[in-house]
matplotlib code that plots the C-alpha trace (Angstrom):
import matplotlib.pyplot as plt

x = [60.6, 57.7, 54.6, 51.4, 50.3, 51.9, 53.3, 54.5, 58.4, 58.9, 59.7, 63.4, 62.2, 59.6, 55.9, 56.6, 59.6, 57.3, 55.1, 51.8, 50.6, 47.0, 44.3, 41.0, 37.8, 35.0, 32.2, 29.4, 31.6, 33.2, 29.8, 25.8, 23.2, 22.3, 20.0, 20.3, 20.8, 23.8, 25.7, 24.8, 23.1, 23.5, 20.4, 18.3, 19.9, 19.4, 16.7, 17.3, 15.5, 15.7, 14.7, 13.1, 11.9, 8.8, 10.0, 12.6, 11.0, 13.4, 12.9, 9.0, 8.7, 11.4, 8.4, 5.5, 7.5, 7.8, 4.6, 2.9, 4.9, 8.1, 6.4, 8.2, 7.0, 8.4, 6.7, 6.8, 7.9, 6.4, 8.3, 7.1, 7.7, 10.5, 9.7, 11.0, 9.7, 11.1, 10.7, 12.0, 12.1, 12.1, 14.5, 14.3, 13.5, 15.6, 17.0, 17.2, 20.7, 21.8, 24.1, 26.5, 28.6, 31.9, 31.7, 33.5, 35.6, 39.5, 40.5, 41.2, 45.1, 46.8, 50.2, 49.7, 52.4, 53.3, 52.8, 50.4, 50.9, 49.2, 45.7, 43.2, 44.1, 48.1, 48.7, 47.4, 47.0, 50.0, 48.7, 46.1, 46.8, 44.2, 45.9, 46.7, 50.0, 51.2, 50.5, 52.5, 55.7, 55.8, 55.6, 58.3, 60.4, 60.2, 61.1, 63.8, 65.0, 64.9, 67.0, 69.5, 69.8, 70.8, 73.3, 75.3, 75.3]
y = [129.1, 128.9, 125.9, 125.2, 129.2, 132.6, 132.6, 129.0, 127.9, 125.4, 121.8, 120.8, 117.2, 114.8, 115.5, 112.5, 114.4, 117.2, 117.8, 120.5, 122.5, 123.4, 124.8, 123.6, 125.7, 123.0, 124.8, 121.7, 122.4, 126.1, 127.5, 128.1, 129.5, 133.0, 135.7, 138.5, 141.1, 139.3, 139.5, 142.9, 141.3, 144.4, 142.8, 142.9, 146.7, 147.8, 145.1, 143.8, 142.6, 139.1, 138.5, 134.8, 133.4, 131.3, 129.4, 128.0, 125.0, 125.7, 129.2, 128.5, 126.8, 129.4, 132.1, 130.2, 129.3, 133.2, 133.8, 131.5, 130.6, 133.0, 135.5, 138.3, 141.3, 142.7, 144.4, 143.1, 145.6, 145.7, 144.4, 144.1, 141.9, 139.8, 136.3, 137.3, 138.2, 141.1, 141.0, 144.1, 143.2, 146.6, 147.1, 145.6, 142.0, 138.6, 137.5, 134.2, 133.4, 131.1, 132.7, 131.8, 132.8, 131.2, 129.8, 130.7, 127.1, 126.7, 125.4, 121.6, 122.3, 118.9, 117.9, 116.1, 113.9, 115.3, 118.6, 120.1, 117.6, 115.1, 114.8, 112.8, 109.2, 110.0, 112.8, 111.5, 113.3, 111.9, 114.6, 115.8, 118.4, 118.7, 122.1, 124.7, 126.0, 122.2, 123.0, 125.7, 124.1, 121.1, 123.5, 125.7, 122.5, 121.4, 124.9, 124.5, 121.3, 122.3, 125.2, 123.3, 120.9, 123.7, 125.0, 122.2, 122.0]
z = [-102.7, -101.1, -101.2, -100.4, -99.9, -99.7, -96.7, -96.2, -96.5, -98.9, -96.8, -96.3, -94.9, -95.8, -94.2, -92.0, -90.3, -89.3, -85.9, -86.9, -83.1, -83.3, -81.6, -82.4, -81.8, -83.7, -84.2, -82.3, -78.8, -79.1, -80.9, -79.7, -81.6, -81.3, -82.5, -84.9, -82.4, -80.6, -83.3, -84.7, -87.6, -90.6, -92.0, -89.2, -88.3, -92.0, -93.7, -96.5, -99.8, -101.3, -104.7, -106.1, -109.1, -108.5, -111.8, -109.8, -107.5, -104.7, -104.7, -105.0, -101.9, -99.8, -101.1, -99.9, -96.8, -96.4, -97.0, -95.1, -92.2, -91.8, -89.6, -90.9, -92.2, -95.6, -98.7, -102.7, -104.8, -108.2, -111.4, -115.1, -117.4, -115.1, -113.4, -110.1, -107.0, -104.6, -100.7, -99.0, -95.3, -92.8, -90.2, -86.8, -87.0, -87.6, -90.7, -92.2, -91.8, -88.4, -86.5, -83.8, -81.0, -79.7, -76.3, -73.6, -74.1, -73.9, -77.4, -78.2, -78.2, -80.3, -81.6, -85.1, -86.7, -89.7, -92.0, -94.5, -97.2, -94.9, -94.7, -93.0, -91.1, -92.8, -90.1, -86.9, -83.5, -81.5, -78.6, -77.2, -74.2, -71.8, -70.8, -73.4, -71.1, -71.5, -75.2, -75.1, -73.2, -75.8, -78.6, -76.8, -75.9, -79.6, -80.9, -79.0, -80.0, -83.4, -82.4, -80.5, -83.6, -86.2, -83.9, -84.0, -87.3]

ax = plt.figure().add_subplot(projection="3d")
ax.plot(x, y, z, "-o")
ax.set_aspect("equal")
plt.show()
């Protein structure tokens, strides 16, 4: 009974017949940068250890990039017999990761043509509100159509 996921209806229409609302929040306008401690980083609050193999070319150069250039402080704990190396970084500074923060941005609010099954150029943006309460009233006012449509059968 249901398609494409859990909690989706299967279609009684073709994709074409369909309208999708969304709001858009794309991470290179609703997103900035930010450090560890603006986003309660558990690593940076807790440390946290990261273990390479120098075998590995990839992880070779993330060690000497640590090493050399990272600025971070951290410790390498012993180990025998094993072609790995562990860092145990101490509480209190940045991570590695990049993390963001949303912006405070109103969301992209569009009306594509077409459902789920379409992807890409298939299900085009037919609109693109510059105000999310005009969002809102076309998806009421389409709700309602569909409404008004059943009702009469």
């Amino acid at each position: 009974m249901f398609a494409g996921g859990l909690n989706r209806p299967a279609p009684v229409g073709p994709a074409q017949a369909y309208k999708t609302y969304r709001l858009a929040f794309p991470a290179a306008t609703h997103r900035k940068p930010a450090r560890c401690a603006q986003v309660g980083c558990a690593q940076r609050e807790q440390g946290w250890m990261t273990v390479l193999d120098p075998n590995i070319p990839a992880q070779a150069e993330a060690l000497n990039w640590i090493r050399l250039h990272s600025g971070r402080s951290y410790s390498e704990a012993p180990t025998v017999g094993e072609s790995t190396v562990t860092l145990i970084f101490p509480p209190g500074q940045d991570c590695f990761q990049q993390h963001t923060v949303t912006l405070e941005r109103e969301p992209i609010a569009l009306v594509h043509a077409g459902d789920w099954r379409l992807a890409g150029p298939q299900r085009p943006v037919i609109r693109r509100h510059t105000r999310t309460d005009d969002w809102v009233e076309d998806f009421a006012t389409h709700q309602d159509a569909i409404a008004t449509e059943q009702q009469r059968g």
